[in-house]
C-alpha positions in Angstrom: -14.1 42.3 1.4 -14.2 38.3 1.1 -11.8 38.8 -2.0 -9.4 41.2 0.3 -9.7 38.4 2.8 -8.7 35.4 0.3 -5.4 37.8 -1.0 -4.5 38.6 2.0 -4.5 34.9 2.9 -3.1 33.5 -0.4 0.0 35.9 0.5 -0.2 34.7 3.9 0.4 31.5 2.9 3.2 31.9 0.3 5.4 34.0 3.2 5.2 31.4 5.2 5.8 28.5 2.0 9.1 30.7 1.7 10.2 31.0 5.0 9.6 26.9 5.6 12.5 27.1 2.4 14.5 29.1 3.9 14.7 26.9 7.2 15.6 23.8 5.6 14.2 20.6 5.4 15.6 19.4 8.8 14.2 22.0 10.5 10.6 22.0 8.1 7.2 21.5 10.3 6.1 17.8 11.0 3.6 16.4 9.1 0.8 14.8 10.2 -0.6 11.6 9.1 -2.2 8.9 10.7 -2.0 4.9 10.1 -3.8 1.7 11.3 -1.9 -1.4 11.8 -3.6 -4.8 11.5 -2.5 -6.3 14.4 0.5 -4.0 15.7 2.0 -6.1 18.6 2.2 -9.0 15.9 5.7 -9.7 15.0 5.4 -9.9 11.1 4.0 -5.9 11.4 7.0 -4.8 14.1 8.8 -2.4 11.7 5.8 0.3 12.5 6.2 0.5 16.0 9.9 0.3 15.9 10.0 3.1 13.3 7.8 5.4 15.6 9.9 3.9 19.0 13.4 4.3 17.0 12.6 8.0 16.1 12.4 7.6 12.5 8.8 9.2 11.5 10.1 12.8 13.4 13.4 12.4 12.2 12.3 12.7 8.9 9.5 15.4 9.7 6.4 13.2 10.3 3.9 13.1 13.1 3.4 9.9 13.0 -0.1 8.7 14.7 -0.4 4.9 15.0 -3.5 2.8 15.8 -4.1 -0.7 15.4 -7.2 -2.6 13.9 -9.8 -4.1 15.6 -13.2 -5.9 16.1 -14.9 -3.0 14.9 -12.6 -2.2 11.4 -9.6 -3.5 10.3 -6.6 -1.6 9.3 -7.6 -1.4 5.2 -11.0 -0.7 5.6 -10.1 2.5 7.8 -8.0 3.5 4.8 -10.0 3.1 2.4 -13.1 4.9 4.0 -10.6 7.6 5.1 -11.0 7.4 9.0 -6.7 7.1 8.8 -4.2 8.4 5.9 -2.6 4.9 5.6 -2.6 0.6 6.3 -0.2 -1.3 7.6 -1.3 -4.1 5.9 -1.0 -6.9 3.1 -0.1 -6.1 -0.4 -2.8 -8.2 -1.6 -5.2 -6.1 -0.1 -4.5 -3.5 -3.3 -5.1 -6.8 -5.6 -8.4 -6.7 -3.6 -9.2 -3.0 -3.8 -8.7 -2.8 -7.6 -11.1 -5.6 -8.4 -13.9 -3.5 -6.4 -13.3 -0.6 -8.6 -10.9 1.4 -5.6 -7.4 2.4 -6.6 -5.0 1.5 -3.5 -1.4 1.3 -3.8 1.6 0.0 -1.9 4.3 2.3 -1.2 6.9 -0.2 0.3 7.1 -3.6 0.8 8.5 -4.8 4.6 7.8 -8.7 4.0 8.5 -10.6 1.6 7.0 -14.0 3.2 3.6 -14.0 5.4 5.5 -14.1 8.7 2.9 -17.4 9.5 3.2 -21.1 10.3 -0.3 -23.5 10.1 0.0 -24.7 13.9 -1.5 -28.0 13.7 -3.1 -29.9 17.0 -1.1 -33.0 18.9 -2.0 -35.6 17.3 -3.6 -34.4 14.7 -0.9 -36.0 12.4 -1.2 -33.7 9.8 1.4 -33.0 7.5 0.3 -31.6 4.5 -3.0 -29.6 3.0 -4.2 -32.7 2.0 -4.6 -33.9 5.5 -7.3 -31.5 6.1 -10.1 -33.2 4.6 -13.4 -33.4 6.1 -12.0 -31.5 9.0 -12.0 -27.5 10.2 -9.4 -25.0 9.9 -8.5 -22.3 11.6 -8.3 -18.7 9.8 -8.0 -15.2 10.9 -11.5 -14.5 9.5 -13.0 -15.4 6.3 -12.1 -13.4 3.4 -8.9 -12.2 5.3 -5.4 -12.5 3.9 -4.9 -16.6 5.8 -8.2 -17.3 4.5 -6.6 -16.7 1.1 -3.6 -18.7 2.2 -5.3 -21.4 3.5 -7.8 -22.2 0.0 -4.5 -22.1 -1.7 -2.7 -24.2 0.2 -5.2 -26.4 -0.4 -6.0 -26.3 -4.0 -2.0 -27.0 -4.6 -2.6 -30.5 -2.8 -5.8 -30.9 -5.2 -8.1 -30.1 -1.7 -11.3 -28.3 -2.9 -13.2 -25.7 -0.6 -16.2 -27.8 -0.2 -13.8 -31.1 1.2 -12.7 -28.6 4.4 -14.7 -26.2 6.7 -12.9 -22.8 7.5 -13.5 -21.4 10.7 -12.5 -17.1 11.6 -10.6 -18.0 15.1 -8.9 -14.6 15.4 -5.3 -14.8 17.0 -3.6 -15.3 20.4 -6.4 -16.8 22.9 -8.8 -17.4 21.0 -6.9 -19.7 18.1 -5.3 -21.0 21.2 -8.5 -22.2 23.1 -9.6 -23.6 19.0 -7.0 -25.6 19.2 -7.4 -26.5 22.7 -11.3 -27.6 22.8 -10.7 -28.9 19.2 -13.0 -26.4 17.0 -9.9 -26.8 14.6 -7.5 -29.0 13.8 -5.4 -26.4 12.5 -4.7 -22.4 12.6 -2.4 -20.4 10.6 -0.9 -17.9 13.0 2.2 -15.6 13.5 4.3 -15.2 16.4 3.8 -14.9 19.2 1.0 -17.2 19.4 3.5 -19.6 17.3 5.8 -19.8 20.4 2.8 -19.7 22.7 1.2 -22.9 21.1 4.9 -24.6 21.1 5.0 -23.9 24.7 2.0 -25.1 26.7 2.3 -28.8 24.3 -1.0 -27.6 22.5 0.4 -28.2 18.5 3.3 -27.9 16.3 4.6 -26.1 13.3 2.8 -28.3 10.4 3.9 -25.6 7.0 6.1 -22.9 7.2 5.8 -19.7 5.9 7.3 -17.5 7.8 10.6 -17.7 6.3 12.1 -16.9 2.9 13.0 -20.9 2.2 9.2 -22.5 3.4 7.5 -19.5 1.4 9.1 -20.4 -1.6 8.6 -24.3 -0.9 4.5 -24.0 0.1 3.8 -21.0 -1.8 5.8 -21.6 -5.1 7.5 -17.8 -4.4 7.8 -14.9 -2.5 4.9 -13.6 -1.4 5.2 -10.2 0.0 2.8 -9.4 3.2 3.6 -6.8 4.9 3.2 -3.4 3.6 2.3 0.3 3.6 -0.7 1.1 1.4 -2.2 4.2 0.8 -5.5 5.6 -1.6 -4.1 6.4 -4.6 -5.9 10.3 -4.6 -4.2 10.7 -0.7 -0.7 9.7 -2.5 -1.4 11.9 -5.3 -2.4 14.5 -3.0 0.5 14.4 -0.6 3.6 13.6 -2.5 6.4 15.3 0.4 4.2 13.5 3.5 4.4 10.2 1.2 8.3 10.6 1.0 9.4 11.3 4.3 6.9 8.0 5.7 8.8 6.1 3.3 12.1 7.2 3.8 11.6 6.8 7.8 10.1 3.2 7.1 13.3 2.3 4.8 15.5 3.6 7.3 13.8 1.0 9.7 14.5 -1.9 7.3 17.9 -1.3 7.2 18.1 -0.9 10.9 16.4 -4.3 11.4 19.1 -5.9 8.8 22.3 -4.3 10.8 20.9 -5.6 14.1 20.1 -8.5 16.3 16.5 -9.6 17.3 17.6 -8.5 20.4 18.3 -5.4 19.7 14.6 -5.2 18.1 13.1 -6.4 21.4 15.0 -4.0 23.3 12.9 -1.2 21.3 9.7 -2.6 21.4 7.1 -1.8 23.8 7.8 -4.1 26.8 4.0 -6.0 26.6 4.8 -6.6 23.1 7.7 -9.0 23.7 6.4 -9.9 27.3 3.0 -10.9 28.3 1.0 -13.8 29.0 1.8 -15.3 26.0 5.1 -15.5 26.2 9.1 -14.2 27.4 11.2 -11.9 26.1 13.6 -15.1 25.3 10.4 -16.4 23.3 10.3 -13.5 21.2 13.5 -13.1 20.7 14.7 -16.6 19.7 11.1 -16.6 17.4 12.4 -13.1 15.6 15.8 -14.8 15.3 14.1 -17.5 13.6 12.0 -15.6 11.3 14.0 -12.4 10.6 14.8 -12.8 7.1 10.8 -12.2 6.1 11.7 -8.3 6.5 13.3 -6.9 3.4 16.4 -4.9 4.1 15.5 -2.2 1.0 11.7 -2.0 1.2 11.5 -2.9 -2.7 8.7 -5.4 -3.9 10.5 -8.8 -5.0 10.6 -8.7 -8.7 8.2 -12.3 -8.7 6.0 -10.8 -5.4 2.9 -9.5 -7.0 2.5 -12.1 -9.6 3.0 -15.0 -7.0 0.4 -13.3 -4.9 -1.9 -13.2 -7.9 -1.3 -16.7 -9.0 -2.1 -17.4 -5.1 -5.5 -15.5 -5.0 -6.9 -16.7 -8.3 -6.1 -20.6 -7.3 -7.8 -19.8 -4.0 -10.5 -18.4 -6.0 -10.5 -15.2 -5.3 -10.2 -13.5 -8.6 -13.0 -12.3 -10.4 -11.9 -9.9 -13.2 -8.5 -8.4 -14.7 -6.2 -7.4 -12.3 -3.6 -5.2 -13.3 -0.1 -5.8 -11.2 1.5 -2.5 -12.1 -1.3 -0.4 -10.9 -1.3 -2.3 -7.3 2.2 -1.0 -6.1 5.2 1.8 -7.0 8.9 1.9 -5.7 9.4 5.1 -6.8 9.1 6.4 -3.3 11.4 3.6 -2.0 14.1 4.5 -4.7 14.0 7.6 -3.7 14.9 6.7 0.0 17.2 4.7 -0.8 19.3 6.7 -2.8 19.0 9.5 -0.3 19.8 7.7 2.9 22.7 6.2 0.8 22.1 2.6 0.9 23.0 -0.2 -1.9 22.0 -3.3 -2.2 
């Protein structure tokens, strides 16, 4: 009977594999998968929401269900442990994974600069790494991507982590009221909290590395940030849902390349580019500022992985053989590109 059952079903299920062909992709079932963002009314990590606002994910057959990290998990660690399918987060997060033993890759790269600027108090007079010892600075938390950024910023001005004290301050209010009551002398932070900070006379823009031209000055090369990645077994497992999350994600980088930051804000959720931090003119005139961190293709800069490797192991934060090829494909992206019919 059980074995009547299971043919019965097995033929069930190829009818209806056939008649999915028959309708066509465009008119093929969604697909559902899920995805964490770390930190998704942050600027640098906008091409998520605006791919889900724009229509993208269900134009290309995806039921897209987005989330974003916080105080409990962050948006890797849900990957990884399989609470969501995907990350919007940091490529070097895979760099991270492998060295624990846990294959991760990224299937397309949306930065290729952190999307961050080291806001440094009034006064403070600092002007380069080197300024920071004996004093605190601010990081997201310790062990997180700025961490990273921060010991290597350091080490290139010949600062050691024992000459500085790193402090996890979070974003938005809380690096804010750091900077305020003087916890640190310095935060590395994206937008809007940049233009926030600007604003209320609190600090200014000390390093730059939100742009393509103050990566490459502070950080020796691009440094890709902002990414999707995925458990290798879940990509192996589900090539079509794979595709069509990259193809709707590199039809949102070209979008954000043939259109103005105001046309961005205009599709955002309206507490994302207006709330107490700042105005919709804020936001606007930051992403104007900052725009060219989002790659237009979704390909990994040729020098991106090695740069961020050279970054982590000066910050001293590699502890084993790390192989690059294994942390990232663009197979997917290639794909996308190809079909959507856009050339460099």
């Amino acid at each position: 009977m059980k074995q009547d059952f299971r043919n019965w079903l097995f033929g069930a299920a190829a009818v209806a594999a056939l008649g999915t062909g028959l309708m066509g992709a465009a008119q093929a079932a969604d697909l559902k998968v899920s995805m964490m963002v770390g930190g998704i009314d942050k600027q640098i990590y906008l091409p998520y929401q605006l791919a889900q606002n724009l229509g993208f994910f269900k134009k290309h057959g995806i039921e897209m269900e987005l989330s974003t990290e916080n105080d409990a998990v962050g948006a890797e660690d849900a990957m990884i442990s399989g609470q969501v399918d995907m990350a919007g987060a940091w490529y070097n997060h895979t760099i991270d994974f492998q060295l624990k033993g846990k294959k991760v890759v990224d299937i397309i790269q949306l930065s290729g600069a952190p999307g961050e600027r080291e806001m440094c108090a009034k006064d403070s007079n600092v002007k380069t790494p080197a300024d920071w010892k004996g004093k605190t600075v601010g990081v997201t938390d310790i062990g997180s991507g700025t961490d990273a950024l921060t010991l290597y910023l350091a080490a290139r001005s010949d600062v050691t982590s024992d000459q500085f004290s790193r402090l996890g301050v979070g974003a938005g209010a809380t690096l804010i009221a750091g900077l305020q009551h003087g916890q640190i002398v310095c935060g590395m932070t994206t937008q809007p909290t940049v233009t926030a900070i600007e604003k209320k006379g609190i600090g200014y823009s000390a390093f730059d590395l939100a742009t393509t031209e103050g990566t490459k000055k502070w950080l020796g090369g691009t440094w890709p940030t902002a990414s999707i990645i995925v458990r290798a077994d879940w990509v192996e497992k589900h090539p079509e849902e794979t595709q069509r999350v990259v193809t709707a994600m590199v039809e949102t980088m070209h979008w954000i390349a043939t259109h103005s930051a105001a046309d961005i804000a205009d599709n955002m959720p309206k507490d994302f580019v207006s709330n107490q931090l700042i105005t919709k003119q804020d936001y606007i005139d930051a992403l104007t500022k900052d725009k060219d961190q989002f790659l237009p293709d979704g390909m990994m800069p040729e020098d991106g992985p090695k740069t961020v490797l050279d970054v982590l192991t000066k910050a001293g934060k590699i502890k084993g053989e790390v192989d690059l090829a294994k942390t990232y494909t663009n197979d997917y992206v290639i794909k996308a590109n190809k079909e959507l019919g856009f050339t460099k």
